[in-house]
N, C-alpha and C positions, 0 to 999 in steps of 0.2 A: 704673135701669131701672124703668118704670113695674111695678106688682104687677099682672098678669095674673089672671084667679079662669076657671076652666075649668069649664064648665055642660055639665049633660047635651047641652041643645039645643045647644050650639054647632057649627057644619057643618066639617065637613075633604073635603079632596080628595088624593088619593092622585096623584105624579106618578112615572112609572118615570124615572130618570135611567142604568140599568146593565141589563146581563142580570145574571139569576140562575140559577147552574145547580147542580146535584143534590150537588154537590161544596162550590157554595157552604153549601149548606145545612147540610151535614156540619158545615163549618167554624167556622158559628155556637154549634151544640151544644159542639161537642170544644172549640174554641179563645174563643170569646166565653163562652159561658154562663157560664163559672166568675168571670168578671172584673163581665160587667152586671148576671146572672142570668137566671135563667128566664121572669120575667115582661116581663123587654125584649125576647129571642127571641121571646117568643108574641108580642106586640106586634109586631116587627116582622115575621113569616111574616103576621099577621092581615093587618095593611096589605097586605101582596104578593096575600095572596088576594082583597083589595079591590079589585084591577085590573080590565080591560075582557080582553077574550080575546086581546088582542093587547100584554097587558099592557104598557100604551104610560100609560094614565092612568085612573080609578075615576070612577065618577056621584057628585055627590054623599050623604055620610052624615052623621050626627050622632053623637055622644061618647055617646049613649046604646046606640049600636048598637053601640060596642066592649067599655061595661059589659057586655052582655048575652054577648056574645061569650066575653069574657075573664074572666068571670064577679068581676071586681072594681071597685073603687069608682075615683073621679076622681081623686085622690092618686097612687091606682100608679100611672094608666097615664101621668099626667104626670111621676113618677119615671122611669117606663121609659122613656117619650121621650127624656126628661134624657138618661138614661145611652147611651143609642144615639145621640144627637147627642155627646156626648162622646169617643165611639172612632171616629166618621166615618162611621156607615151611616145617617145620615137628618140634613138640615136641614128646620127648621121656620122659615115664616112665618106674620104672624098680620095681619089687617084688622080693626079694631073697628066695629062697624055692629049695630043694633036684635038680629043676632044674630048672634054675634063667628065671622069664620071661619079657617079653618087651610089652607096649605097644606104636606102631608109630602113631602119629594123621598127616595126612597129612591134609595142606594148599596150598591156593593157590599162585602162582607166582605174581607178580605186574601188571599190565597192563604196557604197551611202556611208556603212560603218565605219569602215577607213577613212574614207574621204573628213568625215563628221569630228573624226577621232584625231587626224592630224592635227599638230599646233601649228602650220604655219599656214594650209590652205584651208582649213576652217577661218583661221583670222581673217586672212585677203576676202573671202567668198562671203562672209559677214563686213566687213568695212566697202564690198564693193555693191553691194545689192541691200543695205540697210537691215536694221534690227524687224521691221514688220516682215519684211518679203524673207528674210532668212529662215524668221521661225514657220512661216507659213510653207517654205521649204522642209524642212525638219516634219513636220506635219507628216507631208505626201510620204516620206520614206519609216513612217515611224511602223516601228515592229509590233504587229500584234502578237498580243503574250495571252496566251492561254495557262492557267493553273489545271496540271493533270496529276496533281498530289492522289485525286481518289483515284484515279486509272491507274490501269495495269499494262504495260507494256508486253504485246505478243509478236511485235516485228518477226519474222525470218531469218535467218540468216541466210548467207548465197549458198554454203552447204547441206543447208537443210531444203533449200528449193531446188537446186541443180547437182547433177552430178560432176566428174571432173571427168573431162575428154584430153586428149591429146592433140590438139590443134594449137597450130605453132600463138604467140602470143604477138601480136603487131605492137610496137612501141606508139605511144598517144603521145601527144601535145601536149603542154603540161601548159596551164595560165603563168602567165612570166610579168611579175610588177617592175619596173625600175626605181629605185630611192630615189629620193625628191630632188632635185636640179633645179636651188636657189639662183635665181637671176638675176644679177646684183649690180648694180651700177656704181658702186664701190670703188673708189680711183685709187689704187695701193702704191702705185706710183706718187702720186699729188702729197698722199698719205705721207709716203716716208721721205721725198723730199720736201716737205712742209717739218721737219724737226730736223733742227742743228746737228752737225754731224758729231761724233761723241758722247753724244747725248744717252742714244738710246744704243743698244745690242744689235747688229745687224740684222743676225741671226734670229730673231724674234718674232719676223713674221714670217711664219712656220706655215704651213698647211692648218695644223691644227688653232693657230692663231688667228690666221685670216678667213678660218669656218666662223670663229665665234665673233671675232669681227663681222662678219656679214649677216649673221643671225642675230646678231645686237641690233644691229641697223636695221634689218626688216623688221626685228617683232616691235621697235620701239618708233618705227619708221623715220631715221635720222638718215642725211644726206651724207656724200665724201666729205662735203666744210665742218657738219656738226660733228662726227662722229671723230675727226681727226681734231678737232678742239676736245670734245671728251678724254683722246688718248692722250694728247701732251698733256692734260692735268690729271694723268693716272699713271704716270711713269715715273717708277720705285729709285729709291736710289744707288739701285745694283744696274741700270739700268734697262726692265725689264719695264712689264706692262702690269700694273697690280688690277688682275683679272673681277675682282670684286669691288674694287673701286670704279672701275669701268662699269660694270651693272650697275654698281649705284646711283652713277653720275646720270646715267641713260634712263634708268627709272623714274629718279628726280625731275630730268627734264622733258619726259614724257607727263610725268601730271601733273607738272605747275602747266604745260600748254592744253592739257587734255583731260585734267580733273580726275581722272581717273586712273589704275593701272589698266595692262593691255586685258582684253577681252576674256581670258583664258582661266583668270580665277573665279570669272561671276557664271562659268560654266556648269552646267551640273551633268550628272549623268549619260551618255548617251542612251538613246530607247535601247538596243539591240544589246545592251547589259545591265540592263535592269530585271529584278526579277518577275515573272508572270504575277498579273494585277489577281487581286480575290484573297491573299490569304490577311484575314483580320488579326491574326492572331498578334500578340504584345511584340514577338521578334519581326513578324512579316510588315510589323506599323514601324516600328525602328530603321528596319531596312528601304521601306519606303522613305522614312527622311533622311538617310544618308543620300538616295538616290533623286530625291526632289528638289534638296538645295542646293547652292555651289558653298564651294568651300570659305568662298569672303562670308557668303549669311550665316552659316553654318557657325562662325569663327565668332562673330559680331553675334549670334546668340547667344554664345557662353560667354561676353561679354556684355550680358545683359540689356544688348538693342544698343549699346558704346560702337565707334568705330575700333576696329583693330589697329595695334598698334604700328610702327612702319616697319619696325623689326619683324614682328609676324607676319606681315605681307610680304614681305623680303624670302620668308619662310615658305609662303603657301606658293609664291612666283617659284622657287627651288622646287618643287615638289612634282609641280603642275610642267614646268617649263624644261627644265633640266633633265630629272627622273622621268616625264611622261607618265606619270601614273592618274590613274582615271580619277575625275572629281569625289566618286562616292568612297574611295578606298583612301582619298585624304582627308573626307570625312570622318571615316573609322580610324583612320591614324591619331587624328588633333581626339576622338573624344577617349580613346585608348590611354594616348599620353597622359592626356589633363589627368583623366584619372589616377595612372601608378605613379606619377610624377607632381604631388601634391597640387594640382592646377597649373603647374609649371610646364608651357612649351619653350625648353631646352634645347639650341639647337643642334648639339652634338647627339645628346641624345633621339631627338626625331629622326635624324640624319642615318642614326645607325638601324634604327628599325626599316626608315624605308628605304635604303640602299637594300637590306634583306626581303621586305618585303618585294620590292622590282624584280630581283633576282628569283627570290619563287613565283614572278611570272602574276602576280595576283589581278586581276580585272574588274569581277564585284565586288560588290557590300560583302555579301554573304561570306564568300573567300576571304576578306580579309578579317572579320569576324572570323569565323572558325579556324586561319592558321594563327591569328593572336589568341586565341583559348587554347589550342596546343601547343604553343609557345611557352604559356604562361606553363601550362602543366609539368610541360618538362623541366622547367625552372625550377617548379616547386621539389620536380621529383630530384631533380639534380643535388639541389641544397639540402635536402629530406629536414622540412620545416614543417612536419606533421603536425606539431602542436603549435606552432604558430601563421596556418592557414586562414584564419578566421579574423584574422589582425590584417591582412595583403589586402588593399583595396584591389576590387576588380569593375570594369564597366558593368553595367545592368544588364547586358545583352548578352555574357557569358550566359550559359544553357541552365549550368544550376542555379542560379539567377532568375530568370527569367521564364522556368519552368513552374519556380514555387505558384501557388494559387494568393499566398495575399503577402505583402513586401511591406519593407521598414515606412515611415516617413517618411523618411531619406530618401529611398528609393523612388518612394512613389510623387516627391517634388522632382524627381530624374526626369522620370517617364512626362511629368508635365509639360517640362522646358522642352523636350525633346518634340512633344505631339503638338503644342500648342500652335504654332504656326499651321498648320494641318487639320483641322477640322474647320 
């Protein structure tokens, strides 16, 4: 890419592409600040106050008017852009001409939800502000959940309160997110001239190669030297890159330095998907421990307080990292399987339920509970195994289950393991 050099005189024009509201704003301080810092927040409220009153699009300015402003030199404030096109609130274009111009499309910030729910700026915003100040964070945004199981819902509808007129229809602003803009100091250069030539595929490092390249290196935070000594000892001999071996190698060398895997499996629930607190009941206790633990304690329960094994972390990192699905839904997965799966997590087998389950979109406990009860149903019905229903092991949480008033033994050492951690 050609070297760009930014001048005071150079003009910009501000373009709103999102609303911004008062919340959003919170969001930048509490939730951005700590990750781009303070001078990409001022930078990016400055722009927003560059707007027209309909904050639609800005007159043009010049680079000298944001020095003045921001009261710093040309460097930061093209760092600070940097970093705010890297997390997804601002793209830059640029036109060269007698005097070079810019244009800034601002976007909006994440919601707490989003933001919480992401794997990569949840990690950074946790590794960058520590485990006290992060939960204490989490705190301030936590969702009150009210139980209205006894209320009745009398909402309105818009056609039952208003009539329909003929007045023409103004198109709105619609809130506009950008996807994440990983900023990665990643040398693919260094990369590929650091291995013999013949060696390896040219052709190999693809778009879709040097994403997962650069997402290996962030979540396990390896440099261009580590991460290119990982690849030469993961290169097949078709000469290709064996993509599982590469996680491996990264995982391995993340916790012999780190003790730990990355932060993402001892995660649990986010508030704003958990269900409303009050309901006592034997399914509404269950669902509370899907939603209270992360999936490493949850795993190491049914392991009877054992550490899990490396394979099955291997597993929960796939699930959690890969698939993106929520802690409490790979909680319902691991006790789903154990159970139809003679205590056996399989990993083709888990793989196939939660590629389906991803794909139905699932987010709670509850959801994933009730589309594995009709799953199984339709199983049963498919096979028509009427007389031998009573033989299928099923989780304790299935309904007919869990509705009866008194349960096996069995059963009821289930419900122990499961609450015990919890009272």
């Amino acid at each position: 890419m050609k070297l760009i050099t930014l001048l005071p005189a150079d003009k910009y024009v501000v373009i709103n592409k999102t609303i911004l509201t008062e919340i959003d704003k919170k969001n930048l301080i509490n939730l951005y600040e700590p990750i781009i810092g303070f001078s990409a927040v001022s930078l990016y409220l400055t722009l927003w106050s560059d707007l027209d009153r309909l904050e639609i699009m800005s007159k043009d300015f010049n680079h000298h008017h944001l020095m003045s402003i921001l009261k710093c030199d040309l460097e930061t404030i093209k760092l600070s852009r940097e970093a705010l096109e890297a997390v997804g609130l601002m793209k830059t274009y640029y036109k060269e001409g007698d005097i070079n111009s810019y244009v800034y499309e601002l976007y909006s910030p994440l919601s707490a939800g989003e933001f919480f729910n992401n794997p990569i700026l949840n990690i950074v915003l946790y590794n960058n502000i520590g485990e006290i100040e992060y939960n204490e964070l989490k705190k301030i945004y936590k969702k009150v959940n009210i139980d209205l199981k006894d209320y009745q819902e009398i909402t309105k509808t818009l056609n039952e309160t208003f009539e329909s007129t003929n007045i023409g229809v103004v198109e709105a602003r619609e809130r506009e997110i950008l996807p994440l803009n990983i900023k990665s100091d990643i040398d693919f250069d260094l990369i590929i001239s650091s291995i013999p030539k013949g060696i390896i595929n040219d052709k190999i490092f693809n778009k879709k190669m040097r994403e997962l390249i650069v997402n290996i290196a962030f979540i396990y935070n390896l440099d261009t030297l580590k991460i290119t000594e990982l690849i030469r000892a993961s290169i097949n001999d078709k000469g290709g890159i064996d993509k599982e071996l590469l996680r491996k190698s990264a995982r391995k060398y993340y916790q012999f330095n780190n003790g730990t895997l990355p932060t993402l499996i001892y995660r649990t629930q986010p508030e704003y998907l958990r269900k409303p607190m009050g309901d006592s009941s034997k399914k509404g206790r269950i669902i509370a421990v899907f939603e209270n633990t992360s999936p490493y304690d949850f795993l190491k329960n049914k392991y009877s307080g054992a550490n899990p094994t490396p394979r099955d972390l291997k597993l929960l990192e796939f699930l959690i990292i890969d698939l993106e699905l929520q802690p409490a839904v790979v909680n319902v997965l691991i006790d789903y399987v154990l159970k139809k799966n003679n205590n056996k997590l399989t990993s083709s087998y888990v793989e196939t339920i939660a590629g389906q389950w991803k794909r139905a979109g699932l987010k709670t406990a509850q959801e994933a509970m009730e589309f594995a009860e009709k799953e199984h149903k339709k199983m049963l019905k498919k096979k028509d195994v009427k007389n031998s229903v009573k033989e299928v092991k099923v989780p304790i949480w299935f309904d007919k289950e869990i509705e009866k008033e008194e349960v096996s033994a069995e059963e009821a050492q289930e419900l122990e393991e499961l609450f015990k951690e919890f009272r």
